[in-house]
C-alpha positions as CSV (number, residue, x, y, z in Angstrom):
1,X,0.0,0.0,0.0
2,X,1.2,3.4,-1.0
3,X,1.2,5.4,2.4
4,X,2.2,9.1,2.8
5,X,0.8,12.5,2.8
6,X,0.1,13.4,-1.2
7,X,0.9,16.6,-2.7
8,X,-1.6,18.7,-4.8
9,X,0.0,17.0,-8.2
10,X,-1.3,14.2,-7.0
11,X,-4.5,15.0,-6.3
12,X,-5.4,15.7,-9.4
13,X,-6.2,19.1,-8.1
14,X,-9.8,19.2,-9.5
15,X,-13.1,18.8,-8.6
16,X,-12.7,15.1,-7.9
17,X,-9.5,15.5,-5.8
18,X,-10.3,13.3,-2.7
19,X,-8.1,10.9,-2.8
20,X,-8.3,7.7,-0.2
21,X,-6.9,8.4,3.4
22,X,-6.6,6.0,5.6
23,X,-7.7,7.9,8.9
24,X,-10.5,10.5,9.2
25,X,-9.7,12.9,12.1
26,X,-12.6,14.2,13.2
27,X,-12.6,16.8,16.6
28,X,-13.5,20.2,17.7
29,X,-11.0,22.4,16.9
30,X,-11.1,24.8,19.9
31,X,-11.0,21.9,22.3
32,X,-8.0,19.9,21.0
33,X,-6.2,21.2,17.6
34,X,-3.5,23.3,19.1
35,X,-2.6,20.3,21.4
36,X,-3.2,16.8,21.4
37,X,-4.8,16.6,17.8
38,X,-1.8,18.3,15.8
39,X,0.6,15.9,18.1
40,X,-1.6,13.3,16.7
41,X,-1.4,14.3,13.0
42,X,2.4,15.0,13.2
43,X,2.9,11.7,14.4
44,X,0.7,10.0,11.9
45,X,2.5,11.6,9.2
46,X,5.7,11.0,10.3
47,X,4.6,6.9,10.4
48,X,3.4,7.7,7.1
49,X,0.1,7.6,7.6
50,X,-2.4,9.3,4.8
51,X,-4.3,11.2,7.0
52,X,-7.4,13.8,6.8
53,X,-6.6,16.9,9.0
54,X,-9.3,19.6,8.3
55,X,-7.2,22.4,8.8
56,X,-5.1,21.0,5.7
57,X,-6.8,19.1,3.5
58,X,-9.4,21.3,2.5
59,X,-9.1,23.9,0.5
60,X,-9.8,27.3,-0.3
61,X,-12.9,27.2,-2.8
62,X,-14.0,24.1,-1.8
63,X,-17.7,23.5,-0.5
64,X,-17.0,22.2,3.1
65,X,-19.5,20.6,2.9
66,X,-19.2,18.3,-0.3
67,X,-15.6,17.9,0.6
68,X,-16.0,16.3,3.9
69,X,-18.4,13.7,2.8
70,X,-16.4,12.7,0.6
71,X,-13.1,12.7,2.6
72,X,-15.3,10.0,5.2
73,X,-16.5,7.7,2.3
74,X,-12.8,7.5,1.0
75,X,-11.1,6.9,4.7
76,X,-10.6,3.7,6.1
77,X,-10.0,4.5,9.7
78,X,-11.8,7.3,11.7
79,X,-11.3,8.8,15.0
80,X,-13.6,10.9,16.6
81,X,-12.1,12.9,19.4
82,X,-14.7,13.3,21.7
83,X,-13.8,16.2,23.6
84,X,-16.0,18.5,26.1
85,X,-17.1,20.9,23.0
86,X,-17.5,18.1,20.3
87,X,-21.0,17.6,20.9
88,X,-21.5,21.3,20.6
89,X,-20.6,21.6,16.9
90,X,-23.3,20.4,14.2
91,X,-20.0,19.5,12.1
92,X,-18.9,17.0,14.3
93,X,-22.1,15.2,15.3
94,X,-22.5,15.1,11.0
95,X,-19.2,13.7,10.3
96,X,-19.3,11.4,13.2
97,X,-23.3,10.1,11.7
98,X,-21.5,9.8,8.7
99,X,-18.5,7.5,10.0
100,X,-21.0,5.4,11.7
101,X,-22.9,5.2,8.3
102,X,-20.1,4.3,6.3
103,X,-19.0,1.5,9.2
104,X,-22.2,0.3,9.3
105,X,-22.5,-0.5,5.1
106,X,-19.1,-1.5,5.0
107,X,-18.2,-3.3,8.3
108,X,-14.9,-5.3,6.9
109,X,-13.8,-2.2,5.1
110,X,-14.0,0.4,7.8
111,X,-13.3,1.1,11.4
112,X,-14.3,4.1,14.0
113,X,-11.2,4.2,16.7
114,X,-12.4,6.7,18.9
115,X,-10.9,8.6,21.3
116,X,-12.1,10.0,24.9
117,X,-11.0,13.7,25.5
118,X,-11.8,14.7,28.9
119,X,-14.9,13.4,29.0
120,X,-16.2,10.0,29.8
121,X,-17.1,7.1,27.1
122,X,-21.0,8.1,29.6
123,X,-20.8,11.4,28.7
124,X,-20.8,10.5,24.8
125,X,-23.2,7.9,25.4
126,X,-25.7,10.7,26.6
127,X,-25.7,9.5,30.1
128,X,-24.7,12.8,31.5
129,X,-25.8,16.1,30.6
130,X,-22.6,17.3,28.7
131,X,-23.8,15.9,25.8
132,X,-27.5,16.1,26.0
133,X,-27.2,19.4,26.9
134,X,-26.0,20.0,23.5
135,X,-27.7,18.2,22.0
136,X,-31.2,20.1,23.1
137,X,-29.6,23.5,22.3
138,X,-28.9,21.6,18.3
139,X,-33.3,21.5,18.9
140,X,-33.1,25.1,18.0
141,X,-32.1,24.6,14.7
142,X,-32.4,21.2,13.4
143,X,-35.3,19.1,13.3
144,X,-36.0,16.0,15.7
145,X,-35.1,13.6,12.8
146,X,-31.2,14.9,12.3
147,X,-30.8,15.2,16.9
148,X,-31.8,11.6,16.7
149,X,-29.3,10.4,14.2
150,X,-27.0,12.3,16.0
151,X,-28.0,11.0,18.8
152,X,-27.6,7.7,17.7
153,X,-24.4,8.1,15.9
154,X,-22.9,8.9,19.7
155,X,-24.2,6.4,21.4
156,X,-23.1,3.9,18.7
157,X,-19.6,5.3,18.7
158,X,-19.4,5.1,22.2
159,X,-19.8,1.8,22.5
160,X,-16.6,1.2,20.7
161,X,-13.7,0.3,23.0
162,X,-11.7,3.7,22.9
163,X,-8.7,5.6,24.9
164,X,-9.3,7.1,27.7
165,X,-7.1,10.3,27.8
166,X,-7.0,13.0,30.6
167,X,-5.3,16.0,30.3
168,X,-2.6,14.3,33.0
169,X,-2.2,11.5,30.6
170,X,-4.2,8.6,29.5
171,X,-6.2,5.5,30.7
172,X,-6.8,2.5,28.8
């Protein structure tokens, strides 16, 4: 398997530029991407790892929100890093229903790794009110359909054997 981050060139640069990663990151940028998440993306580059970071995959021009669809269906790893605010961004809870679709129609093909930010594996299964506390603020502007698929999508990610991490360090 050819592994590494591609240039542009080899994107194709067009329209149909997605190329295959093999991890999805998905997280919420004010809560971990100056920290632990960019850690995590050096580190997967440097194993050569084809990786989709947000901040540098996608590009100026491109619809956000055909891009990222796309960048899920093409990934074969994903990891959600539930964090404190995750649950707070509408991004987040799509991308994360989205992994859970794609794992769901192609379960030997794709994996959800997830990881546990400072909050509890409870606290993404909406056993706490950190999560369901955004989740009823999302009732504002989405309709009782789209919370429920989000809804779901946590609760099924959840129940996925993750790490544990604290901002001391990390339980398994």
């Amino acid at each position: 398997m050819d592994v590494g981050k591609s240039s542009e060139a080899e994107r194709g640069g067009g329209e149909s530029s997605v190329i295959d990663y093999e991890v999805f990151l998905s997280f919420r940028g004010p809560d971990t991407r100056q920290g632990f998440t960019d850690c995590l993306y050096q580190a997967m580059l440097e194993a050569n790892i084809r990786v989709f970071f947000d901040e540098e995959e996608l590009h100026v021009g491109k619809a956000i929100a055909n891009e990222l669809p796309k960048a899920i269906e093409k990934s074969k790893i994903y990891v959600p890093i539930f964090s404190k605010g995750y649950a707070s961004s509408p991004w987040c809870l799509r991308e994360l229903a989205d992994m859970v679709e794609c794992t769901k129609s192609k379960p030997s093909e794709k994996e959800i790794m997830p990881i546990f930010y400072d909050v509890e594996p409870n606290d993404v299964k909406l056993r706490s009110q950190l999560y369901v506390g955004a989740l009823k603020n999302h009732e504002k502007k989405f309709d009782s359909q789209t919370i429920l698929k989000w809804a779901d999508a946590l609760k099924s990610a959840a129940k996925i054997r993750g790490w544990e991490l604290k901002k001391q360090g990390y339980v398994m």
